[in-house]
N, CA and C atoms of all chains as a GROMACS GRO file, in nm:
protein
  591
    1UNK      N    1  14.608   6.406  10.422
    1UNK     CA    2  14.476   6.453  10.382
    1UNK      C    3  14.372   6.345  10.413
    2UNK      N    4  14.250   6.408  10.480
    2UNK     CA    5  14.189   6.284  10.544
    2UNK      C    6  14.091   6.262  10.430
    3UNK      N    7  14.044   6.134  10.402
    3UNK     CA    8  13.919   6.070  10.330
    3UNK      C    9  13.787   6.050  10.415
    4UNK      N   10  13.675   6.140  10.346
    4UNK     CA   11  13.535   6.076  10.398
    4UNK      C   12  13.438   6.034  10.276
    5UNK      N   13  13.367   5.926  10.348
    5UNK     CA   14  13.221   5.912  10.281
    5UNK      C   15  13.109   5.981  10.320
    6UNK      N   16  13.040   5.990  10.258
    6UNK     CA   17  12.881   6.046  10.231
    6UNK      C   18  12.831   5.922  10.290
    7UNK      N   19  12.740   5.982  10.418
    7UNK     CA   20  12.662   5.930  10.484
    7UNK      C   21  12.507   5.937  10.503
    8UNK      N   22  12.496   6.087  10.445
    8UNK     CA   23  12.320   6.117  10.406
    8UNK      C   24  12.305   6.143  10.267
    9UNK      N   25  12.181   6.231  10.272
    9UNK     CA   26  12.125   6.248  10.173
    9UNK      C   27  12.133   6.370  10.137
   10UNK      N   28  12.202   6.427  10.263
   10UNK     CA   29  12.129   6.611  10.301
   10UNK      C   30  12.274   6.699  10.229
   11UNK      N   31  12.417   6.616  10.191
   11UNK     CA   32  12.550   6.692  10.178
   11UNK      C   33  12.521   6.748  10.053
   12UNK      N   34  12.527   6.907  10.014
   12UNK     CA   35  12.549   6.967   9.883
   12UNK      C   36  12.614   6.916   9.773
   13UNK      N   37  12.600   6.902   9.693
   13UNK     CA   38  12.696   6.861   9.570
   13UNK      C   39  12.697   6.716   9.572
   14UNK      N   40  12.668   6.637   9.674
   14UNK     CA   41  12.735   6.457   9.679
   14UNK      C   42  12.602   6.351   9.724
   15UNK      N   43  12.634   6.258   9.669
   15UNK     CA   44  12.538   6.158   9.689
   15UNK      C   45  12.545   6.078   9.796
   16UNK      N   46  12.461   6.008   9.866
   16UNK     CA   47  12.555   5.940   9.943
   16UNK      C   48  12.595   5.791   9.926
   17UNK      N   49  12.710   5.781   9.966
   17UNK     CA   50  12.830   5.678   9.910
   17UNK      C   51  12.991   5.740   9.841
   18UNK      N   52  12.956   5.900   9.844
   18UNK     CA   53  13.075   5.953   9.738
   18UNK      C   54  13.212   5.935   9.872
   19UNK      N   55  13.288   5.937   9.776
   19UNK     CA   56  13.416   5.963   9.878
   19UNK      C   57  13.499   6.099   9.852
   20UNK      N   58  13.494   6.128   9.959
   20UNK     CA   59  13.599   6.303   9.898
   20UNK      C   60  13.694   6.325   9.994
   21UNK      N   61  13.786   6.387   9.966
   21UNK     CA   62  13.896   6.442  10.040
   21UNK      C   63  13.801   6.632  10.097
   22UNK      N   64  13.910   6.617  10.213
   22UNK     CA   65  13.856   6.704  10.320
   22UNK      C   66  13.896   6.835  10.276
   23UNK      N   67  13.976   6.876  10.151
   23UNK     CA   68  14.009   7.020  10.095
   23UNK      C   69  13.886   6.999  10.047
   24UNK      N   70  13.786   6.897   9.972
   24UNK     CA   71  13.710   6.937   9.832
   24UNK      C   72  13.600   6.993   9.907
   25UNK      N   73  13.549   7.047  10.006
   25UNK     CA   74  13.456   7.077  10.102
   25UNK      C   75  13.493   7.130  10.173
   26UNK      N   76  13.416   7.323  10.171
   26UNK     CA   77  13.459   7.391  10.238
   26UNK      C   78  13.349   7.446  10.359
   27UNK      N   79  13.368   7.358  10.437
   27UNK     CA   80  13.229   7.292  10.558
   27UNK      C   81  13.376   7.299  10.674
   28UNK      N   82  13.241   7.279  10.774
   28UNK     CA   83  13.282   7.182  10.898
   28UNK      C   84  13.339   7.105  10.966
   29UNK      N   85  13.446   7.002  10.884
   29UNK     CA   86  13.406   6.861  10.890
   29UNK      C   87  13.392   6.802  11.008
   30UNK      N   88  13.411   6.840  11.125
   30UNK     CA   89  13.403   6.766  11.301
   30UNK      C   90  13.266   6.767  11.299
   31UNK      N   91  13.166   6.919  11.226
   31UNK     CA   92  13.019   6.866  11.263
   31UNK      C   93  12.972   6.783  11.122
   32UNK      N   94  12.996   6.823  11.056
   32UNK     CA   95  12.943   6.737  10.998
   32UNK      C   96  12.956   6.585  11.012
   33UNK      N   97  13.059   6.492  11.070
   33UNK     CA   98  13.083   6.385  11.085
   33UNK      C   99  12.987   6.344  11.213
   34UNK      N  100  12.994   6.465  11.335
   34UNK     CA  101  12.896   6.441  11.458
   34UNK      C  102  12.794   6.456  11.416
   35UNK      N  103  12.711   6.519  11.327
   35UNK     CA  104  12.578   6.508  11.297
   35UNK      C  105  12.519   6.362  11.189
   36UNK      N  106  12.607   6.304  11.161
   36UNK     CA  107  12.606   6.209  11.060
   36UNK      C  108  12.609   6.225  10.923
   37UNK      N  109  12.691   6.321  10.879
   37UNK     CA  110  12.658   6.353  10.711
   37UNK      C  111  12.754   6.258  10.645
   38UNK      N  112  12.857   6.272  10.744
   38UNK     CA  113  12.977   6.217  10.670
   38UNK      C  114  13.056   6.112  10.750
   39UNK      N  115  13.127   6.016  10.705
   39UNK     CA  116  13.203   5.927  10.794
   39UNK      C  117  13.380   5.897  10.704
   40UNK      N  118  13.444   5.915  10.848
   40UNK     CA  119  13.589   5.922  10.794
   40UNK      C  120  13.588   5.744  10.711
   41UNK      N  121  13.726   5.776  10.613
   41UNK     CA  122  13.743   5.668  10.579
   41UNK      C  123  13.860   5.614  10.630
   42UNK      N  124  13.878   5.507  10.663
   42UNK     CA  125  14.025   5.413  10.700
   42UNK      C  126  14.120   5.434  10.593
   43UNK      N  127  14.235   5.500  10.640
   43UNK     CA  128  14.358   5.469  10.550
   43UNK      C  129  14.378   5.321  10.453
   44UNK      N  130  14.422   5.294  10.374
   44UNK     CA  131  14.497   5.136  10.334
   44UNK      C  132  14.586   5.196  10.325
   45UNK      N  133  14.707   5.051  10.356
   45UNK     CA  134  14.795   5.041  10.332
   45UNK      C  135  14.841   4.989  10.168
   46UNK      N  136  14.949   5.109  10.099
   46UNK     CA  137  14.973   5.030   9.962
   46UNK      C  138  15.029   4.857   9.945
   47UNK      N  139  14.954   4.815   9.833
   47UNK     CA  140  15.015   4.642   9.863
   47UNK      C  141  15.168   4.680   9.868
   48UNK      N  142  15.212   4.566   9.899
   48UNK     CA  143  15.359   4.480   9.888
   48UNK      C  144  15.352   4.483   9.728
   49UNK      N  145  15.446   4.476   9.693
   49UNK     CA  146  15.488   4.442   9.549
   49UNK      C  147  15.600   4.335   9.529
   50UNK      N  148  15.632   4.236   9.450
   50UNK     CA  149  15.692   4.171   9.452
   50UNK      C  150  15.718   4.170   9.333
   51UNK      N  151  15.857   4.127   9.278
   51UNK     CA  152  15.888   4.097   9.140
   51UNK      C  153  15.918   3.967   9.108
   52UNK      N  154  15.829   3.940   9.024
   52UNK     CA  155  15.786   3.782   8.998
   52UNK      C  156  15.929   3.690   8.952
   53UNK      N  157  16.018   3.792   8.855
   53UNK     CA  158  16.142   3.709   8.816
   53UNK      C  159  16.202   3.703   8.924
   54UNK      N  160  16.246   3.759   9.006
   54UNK     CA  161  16.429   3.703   9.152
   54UNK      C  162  16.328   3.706   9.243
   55UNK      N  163  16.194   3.710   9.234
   55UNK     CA  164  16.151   3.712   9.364
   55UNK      C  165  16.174   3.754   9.509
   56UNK      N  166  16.239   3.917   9.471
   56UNK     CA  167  16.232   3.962   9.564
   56UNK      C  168  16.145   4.084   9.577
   57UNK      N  169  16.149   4.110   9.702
   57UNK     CA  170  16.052   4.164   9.722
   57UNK      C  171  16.034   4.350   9.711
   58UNK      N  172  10.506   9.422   8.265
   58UNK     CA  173  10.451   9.373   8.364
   58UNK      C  174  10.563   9.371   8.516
   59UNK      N  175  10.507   9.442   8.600
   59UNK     CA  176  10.536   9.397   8.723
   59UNK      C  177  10.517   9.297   8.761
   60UNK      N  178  10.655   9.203   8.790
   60UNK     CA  179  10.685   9.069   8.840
   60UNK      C  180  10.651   9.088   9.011
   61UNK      N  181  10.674   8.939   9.085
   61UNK     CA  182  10.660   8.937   9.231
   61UNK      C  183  10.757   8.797   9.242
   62UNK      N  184  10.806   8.775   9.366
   62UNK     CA  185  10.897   8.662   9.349
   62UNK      C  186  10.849   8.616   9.492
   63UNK      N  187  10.838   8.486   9.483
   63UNK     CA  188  10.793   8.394   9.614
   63UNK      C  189  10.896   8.324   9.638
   64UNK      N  190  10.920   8.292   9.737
   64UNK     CA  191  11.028   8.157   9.727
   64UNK      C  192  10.938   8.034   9.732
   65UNK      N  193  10.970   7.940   9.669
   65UNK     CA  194  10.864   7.821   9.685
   65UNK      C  195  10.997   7.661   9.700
   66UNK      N  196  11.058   7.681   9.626
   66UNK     CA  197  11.178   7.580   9.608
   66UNK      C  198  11.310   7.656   9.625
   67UNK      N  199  11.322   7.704   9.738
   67UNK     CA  200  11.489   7.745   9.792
   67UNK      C  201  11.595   7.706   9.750
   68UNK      N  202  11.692   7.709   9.749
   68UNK     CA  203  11.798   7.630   9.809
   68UNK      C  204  11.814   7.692   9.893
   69UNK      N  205  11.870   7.610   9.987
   69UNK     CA  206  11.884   7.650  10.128
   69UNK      C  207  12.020   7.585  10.201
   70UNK      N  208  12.111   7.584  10.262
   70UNK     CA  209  12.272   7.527  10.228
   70UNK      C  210  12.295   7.568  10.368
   71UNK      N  211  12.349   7.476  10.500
   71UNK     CA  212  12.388   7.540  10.628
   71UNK      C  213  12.477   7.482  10.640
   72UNK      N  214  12.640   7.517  10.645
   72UNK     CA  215  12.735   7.405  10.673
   72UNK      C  216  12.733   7.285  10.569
   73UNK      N  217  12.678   7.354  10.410
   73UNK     CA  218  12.699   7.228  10.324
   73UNK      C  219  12.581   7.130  10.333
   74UNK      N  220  12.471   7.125  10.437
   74UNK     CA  221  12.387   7.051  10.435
   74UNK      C  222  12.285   7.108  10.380
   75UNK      N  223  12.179   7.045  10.259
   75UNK     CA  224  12.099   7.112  10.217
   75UNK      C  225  11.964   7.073  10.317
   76UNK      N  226  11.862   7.209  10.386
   76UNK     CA  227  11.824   7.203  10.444
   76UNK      C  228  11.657   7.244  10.378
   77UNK      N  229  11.668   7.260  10.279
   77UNK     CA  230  11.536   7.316  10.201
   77UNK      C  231  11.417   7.274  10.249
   78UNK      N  232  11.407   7.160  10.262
   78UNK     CA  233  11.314   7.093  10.245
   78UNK      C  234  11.231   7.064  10.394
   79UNK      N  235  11.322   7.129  10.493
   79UNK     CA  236  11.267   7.144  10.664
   79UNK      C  237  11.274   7.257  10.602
   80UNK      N  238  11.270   7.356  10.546
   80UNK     CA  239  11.271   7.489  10.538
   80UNK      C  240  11.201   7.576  10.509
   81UNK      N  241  11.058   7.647  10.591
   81UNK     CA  242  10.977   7.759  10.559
   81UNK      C  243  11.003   7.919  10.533
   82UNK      N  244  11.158   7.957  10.572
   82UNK     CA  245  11.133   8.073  10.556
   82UNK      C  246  11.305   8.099  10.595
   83UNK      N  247  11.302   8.239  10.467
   83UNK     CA  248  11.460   8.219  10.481
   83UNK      C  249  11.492   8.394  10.494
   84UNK      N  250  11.564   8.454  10.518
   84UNK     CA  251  11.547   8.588  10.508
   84UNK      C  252  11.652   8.632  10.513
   85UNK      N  253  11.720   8.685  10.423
   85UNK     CA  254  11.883   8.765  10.368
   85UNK      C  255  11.912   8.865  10.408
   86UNK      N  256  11.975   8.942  10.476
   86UNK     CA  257  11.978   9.079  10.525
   86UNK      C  258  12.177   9.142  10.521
   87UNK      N  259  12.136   9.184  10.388
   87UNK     CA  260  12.288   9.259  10.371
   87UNK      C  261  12.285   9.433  10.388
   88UNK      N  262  12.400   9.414  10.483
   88UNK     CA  263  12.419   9.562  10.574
   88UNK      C  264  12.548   9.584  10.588
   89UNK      N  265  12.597   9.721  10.531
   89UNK     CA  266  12.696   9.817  10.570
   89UNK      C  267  12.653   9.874  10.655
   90UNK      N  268  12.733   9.898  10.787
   90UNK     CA  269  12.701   9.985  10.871
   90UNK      C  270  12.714  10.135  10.817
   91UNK      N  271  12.605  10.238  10.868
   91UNK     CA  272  12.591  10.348  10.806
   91UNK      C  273  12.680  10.436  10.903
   92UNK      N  274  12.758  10.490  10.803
   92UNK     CA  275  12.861  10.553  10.920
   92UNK      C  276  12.874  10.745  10.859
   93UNK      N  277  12.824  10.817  10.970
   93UNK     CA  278  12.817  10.976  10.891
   93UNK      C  279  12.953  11.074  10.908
   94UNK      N  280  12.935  11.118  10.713
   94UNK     CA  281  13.076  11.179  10.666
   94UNK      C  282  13.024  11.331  10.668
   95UNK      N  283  12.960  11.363  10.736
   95UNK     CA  284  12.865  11.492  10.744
   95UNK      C  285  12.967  11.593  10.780
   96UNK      N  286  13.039  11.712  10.721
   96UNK     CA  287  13.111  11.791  10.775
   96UNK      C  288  13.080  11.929  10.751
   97UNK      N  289  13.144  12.035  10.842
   97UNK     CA  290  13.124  12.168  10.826
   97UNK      C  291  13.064  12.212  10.685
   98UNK      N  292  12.970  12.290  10.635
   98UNK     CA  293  12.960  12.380  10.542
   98UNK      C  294  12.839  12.256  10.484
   99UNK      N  295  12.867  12.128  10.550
   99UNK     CA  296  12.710  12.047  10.443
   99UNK      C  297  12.559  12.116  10.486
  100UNK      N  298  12.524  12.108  10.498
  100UNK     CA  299  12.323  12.173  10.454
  100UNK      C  300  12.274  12.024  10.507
  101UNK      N  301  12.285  11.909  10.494
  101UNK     CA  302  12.219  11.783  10.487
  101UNK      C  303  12.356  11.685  10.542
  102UNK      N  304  12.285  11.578  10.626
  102UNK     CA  305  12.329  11.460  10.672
  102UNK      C  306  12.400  11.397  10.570
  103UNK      N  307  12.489  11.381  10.596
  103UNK     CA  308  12.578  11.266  10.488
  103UNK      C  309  12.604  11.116  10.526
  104UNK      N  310  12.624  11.027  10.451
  104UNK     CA  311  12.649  10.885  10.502
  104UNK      C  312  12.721  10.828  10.447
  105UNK      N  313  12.842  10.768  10.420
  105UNK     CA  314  12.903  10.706  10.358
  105UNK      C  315  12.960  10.782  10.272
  106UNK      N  316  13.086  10.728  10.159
  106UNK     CA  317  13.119  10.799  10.034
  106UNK      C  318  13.209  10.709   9.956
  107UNK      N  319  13.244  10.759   9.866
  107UNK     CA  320  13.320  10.669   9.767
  107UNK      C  321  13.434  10.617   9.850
  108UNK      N  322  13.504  10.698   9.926
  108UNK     CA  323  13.679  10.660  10.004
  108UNK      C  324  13.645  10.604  10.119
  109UNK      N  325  13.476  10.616  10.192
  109UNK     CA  326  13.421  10.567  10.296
  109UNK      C  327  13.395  10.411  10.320
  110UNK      N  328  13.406  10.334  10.360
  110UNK     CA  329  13.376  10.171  10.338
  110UNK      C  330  13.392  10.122  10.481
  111UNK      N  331  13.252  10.093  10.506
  111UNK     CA  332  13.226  10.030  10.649
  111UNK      C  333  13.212   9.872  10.662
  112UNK      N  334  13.192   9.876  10.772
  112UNK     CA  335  13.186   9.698  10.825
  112UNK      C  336  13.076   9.678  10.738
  113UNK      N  337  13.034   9.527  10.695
  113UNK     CA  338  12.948   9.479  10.654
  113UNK      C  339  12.837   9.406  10.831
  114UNK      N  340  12.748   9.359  10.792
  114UNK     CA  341  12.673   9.360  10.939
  114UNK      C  342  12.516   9.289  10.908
  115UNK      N  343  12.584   9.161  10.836
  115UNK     CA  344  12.487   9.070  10.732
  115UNK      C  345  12.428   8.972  10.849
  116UNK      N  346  12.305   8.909  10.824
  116UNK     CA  347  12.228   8.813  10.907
  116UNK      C  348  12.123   8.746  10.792
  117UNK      N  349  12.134   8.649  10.811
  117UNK     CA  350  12.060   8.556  10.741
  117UNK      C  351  11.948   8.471  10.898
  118UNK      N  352  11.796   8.463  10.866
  118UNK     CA  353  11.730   8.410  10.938
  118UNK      C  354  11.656   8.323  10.876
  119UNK      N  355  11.650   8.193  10.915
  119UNK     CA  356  11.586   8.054  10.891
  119UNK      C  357  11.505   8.040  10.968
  120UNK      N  358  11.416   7.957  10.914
  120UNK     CA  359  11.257   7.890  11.006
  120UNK      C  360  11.273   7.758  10.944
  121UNK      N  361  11.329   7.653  11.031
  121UNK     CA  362  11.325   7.519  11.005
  121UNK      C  363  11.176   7.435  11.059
  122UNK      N  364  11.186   7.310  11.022
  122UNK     CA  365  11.119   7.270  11.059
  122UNK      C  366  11.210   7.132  11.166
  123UNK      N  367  11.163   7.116  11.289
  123UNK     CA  368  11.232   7.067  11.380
  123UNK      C  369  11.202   6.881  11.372
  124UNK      N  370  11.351   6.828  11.364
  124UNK     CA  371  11.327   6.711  11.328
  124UNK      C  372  11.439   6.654  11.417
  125UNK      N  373  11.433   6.499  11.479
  125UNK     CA  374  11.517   6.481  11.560
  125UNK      C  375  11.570   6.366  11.508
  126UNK      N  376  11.554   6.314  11.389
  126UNK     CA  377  11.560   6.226  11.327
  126UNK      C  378  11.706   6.176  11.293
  127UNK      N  379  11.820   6.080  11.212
  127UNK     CA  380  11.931   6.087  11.188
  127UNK      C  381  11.954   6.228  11.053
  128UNK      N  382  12.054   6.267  11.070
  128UNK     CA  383  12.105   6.348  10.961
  128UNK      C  384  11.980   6.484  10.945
  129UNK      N  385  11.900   6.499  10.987
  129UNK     CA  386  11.781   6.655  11.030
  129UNK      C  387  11.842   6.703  11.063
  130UNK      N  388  11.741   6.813  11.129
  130UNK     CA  389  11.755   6.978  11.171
  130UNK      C  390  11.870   6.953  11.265
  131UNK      N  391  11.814   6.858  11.376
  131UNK     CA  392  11.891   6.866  11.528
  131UNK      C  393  12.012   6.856  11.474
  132UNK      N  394  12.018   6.775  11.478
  132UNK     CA  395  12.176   6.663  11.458
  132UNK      C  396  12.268   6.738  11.342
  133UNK      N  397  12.168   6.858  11.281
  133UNK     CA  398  12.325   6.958  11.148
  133UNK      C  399  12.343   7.065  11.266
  134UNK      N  400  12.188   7.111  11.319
  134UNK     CA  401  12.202   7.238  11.391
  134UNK      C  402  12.292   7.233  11.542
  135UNK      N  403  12.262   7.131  11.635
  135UNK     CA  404  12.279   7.180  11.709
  135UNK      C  405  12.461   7.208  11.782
  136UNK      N  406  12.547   7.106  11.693
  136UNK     CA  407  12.675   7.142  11.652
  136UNK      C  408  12.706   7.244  11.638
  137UNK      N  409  12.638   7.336  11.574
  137UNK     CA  410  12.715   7.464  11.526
  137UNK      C  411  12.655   7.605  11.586
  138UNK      N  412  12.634   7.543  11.681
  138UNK     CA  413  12.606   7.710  11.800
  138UNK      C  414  12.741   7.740  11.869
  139UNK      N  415  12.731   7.847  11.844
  139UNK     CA  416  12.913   7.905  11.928
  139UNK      C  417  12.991   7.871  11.844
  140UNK      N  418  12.971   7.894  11.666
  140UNK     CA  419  13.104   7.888  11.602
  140UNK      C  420  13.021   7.909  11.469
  141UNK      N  421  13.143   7.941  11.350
  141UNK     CA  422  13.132   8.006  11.268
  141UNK      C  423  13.105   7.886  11.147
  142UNK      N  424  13.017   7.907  11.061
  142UNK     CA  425  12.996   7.813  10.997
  142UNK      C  426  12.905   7.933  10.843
  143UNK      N  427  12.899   7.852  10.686
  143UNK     CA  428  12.875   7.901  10.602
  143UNK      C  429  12.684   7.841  10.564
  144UNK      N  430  12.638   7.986  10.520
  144UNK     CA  431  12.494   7.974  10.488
  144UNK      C  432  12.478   7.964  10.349
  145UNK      N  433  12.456   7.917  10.230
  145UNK     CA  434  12.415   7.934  10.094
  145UNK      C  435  12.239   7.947  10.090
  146UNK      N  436  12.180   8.062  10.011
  146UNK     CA  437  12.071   8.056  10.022
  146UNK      C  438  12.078   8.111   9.866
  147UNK      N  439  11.939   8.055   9.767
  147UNK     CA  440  11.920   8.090   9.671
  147UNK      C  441  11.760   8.055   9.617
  148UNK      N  442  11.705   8.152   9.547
  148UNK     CA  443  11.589   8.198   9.517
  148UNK      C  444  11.504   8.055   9.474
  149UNK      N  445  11.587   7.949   9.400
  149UNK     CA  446  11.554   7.848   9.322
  149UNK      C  447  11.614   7.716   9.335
  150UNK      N  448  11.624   7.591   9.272
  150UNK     CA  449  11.673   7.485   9.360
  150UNK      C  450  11.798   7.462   9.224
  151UNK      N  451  11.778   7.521   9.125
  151UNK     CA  452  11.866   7.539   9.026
  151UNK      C  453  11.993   7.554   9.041
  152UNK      N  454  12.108   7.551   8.918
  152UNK     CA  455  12.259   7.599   8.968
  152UNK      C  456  12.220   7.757   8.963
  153UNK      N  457  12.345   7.795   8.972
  153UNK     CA  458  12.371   7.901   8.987
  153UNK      C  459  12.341   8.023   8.880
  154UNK      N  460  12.269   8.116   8.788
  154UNK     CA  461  12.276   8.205   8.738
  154UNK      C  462  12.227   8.338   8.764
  155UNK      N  463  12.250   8.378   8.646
  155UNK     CA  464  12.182   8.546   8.655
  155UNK      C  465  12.036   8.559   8.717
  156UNK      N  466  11.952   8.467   8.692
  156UNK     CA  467  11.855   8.504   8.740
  156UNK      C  468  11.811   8.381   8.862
  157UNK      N  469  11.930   8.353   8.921
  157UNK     CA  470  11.885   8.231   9.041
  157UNK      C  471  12.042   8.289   9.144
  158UNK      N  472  12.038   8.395   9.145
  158UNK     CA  473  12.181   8.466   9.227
  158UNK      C  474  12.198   8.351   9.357
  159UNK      N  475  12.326   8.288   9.379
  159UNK     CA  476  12.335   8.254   9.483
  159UNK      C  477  12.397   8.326   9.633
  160UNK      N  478  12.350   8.335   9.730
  160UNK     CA  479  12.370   8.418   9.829
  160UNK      C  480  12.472   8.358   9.955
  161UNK      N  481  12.597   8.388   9.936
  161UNK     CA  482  12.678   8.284  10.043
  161UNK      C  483  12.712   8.375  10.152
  162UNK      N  484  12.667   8.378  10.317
  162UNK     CA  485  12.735   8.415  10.411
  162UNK      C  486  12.850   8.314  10.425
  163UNK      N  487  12.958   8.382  10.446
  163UNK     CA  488  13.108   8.290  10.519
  163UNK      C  489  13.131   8.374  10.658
  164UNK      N  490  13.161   8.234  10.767
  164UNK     CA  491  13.177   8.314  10.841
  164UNK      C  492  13.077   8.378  10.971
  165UNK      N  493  12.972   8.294  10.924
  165UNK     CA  494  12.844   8.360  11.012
  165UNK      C  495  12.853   8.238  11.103
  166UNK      N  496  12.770   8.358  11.222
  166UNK     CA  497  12.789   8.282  11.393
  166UNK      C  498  12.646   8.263  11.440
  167UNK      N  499  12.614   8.165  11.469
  167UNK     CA  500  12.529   8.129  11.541
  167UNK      C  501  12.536   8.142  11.700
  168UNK      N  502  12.453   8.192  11.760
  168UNK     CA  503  12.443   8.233  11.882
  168UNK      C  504  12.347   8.160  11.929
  169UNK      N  505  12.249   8.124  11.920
  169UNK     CA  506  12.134   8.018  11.959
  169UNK      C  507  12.116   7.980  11.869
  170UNK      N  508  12.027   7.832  11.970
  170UNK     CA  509  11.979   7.779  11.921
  170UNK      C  510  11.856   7.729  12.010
  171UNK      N  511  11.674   7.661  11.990
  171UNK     CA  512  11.593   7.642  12.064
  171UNK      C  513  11.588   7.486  12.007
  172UNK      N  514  11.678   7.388  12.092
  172UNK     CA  515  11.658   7.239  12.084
  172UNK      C  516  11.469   7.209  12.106
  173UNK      N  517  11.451   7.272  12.199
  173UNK     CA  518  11.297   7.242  12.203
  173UNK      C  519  11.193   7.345  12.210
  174UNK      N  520  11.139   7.379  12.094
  174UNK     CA  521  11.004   7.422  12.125
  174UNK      C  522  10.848   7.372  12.066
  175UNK      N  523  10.847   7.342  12.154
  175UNK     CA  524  10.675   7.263  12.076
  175UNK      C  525  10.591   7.308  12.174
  176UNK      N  526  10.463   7.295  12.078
  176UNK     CA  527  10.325   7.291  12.144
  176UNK      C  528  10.216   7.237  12.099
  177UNK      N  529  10.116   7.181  12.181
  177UNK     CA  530  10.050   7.046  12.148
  177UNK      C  531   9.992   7.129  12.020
  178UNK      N  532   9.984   7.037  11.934
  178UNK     CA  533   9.911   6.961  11.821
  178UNK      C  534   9.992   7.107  11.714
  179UNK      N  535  10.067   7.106  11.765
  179UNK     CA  536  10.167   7.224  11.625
  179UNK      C  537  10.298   7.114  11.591
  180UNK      N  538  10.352   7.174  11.485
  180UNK     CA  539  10.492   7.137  11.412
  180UNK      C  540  10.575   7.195  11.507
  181UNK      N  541  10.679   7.156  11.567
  181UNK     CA  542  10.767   7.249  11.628
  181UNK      C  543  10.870   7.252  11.525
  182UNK      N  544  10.888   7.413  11.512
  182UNK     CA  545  10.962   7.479  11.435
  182UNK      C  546  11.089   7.523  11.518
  183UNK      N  547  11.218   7.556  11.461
  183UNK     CA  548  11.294   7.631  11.524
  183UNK      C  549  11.385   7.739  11.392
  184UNK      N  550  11.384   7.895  11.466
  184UNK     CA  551  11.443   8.016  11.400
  184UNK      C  552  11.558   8.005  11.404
  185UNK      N  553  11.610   8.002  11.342
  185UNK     CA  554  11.797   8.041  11.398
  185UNK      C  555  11.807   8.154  11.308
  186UNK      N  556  11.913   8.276  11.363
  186UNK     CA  557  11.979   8.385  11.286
  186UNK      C  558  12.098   8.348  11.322
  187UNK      N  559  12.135   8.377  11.192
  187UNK     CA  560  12.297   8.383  11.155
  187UNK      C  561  12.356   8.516  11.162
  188UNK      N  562  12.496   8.576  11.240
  188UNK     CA  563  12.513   8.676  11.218
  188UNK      C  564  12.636   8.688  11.176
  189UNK      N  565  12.700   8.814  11.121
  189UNK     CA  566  12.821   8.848  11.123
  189UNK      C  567  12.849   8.795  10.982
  190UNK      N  568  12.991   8.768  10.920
  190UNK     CA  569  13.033   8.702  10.855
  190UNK      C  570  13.012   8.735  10.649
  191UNK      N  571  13.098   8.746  10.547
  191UNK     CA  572  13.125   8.838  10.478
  191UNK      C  573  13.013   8.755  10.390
  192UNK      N  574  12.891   8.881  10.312
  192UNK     CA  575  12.832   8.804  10.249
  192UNK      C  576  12.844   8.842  10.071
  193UNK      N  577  12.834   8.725   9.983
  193UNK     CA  578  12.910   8.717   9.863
  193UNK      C  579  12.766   8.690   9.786
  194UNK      N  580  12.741   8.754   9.642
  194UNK     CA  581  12.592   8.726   9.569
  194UNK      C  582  12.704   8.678   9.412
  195UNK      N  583  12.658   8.512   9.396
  195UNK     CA  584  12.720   8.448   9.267
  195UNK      C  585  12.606   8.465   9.162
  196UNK      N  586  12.696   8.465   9.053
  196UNK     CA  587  12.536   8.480   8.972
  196UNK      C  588  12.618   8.377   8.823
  197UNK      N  589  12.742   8.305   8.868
  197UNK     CA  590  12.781   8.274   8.726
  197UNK      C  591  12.857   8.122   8.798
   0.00000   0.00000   0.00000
């Protein structure tokens, strides 16, 4: 499921800066991203976790 | 008293972008095609009937105001010619109620669009009609 931000001012319901998943908007999303409303967000990767007692990982 | 209703503060919704505010003029047009059930022994034209249920044949027409600016008219509109995209239009800039009905085409096609029309010392405006596509009136 892809992540975007709010890039204007002009998107229904969102401010811009919000982040939403691409079900919560039942739009466009290829134009809306080419017109500038919205901009995908970069995946992260979950941290590493480590367990502090045997130190492994 | 006989009321009158202006639109003055729309909402106005194209593909999720609220467009109100480039927006002079909006115009709703919900249509069943009229299809005649007129048979032997009627006296008078008939049209439709309770078991009868035709295509719907809805168009919504906008009068923007033309802006070439980031995130404007151009740059929502001109994406979405030759494909199907959703209109929200409503009386008031309010949520949704009984007396602020919201009006959603799904589904409506844009067929043109006029990237440029101007003329000296005017606003260049651009019309788009929306056609086709199932139209839904929220009121809650």
């Amino acid at each position: 499921m892809a992540t975007y931000i709010v890039t204007s001012d002009r998107l229904a319901g969102f401010n811009r800066g919000d982040v939403f998943e691409s079900t919560d908007l039942d739009a466009d999303i290829q134009r809306l991203v080419e017109a500038g409303h919205i901009s995908p967000q970069g995946s992260k990767k979950s941290a590493k976790t480590k367990d502090t007692d045997t130190d492994k990982e | 008293m006989a009321t009158s209703v202006y639109l003055s503060n729309p909402n106005v919704t194209i593909n999720s972008v609220a467009l109100q505010d480039q927006c002079t003029s909006a115009t709703v047009n919900y249509v069943y095609e009229q299809l005649e059930t007129t048979a032997f022994g009627d006296t008078a034209r008939k049209f439709g009937g309770s078991s009868v249920v035709s295509l719907q044949n809805n168009t919504i027409e906008v009068e923007l105001y033309q802006s070439y600016a980031a995130s404007e008219t151009e740059a929502t509109i001109f994406g979405l010619v030759g494909i199907q995209t959703t209109i929200v239009v409503a009386p008031a800039s309010g949520s949704v109620s009984a007396t602020n009905p919201f009006y959603t085409l799904v589904g409506a096609y844009l067929e043109s669009h006029t990237p440029i029309s101007a003329s000296l010392g005017e606003l260049s405006t651009v019309t788009l009609t929306f056609a086709g596509g199932v139209l839904t009136k929220t009121t809650t």
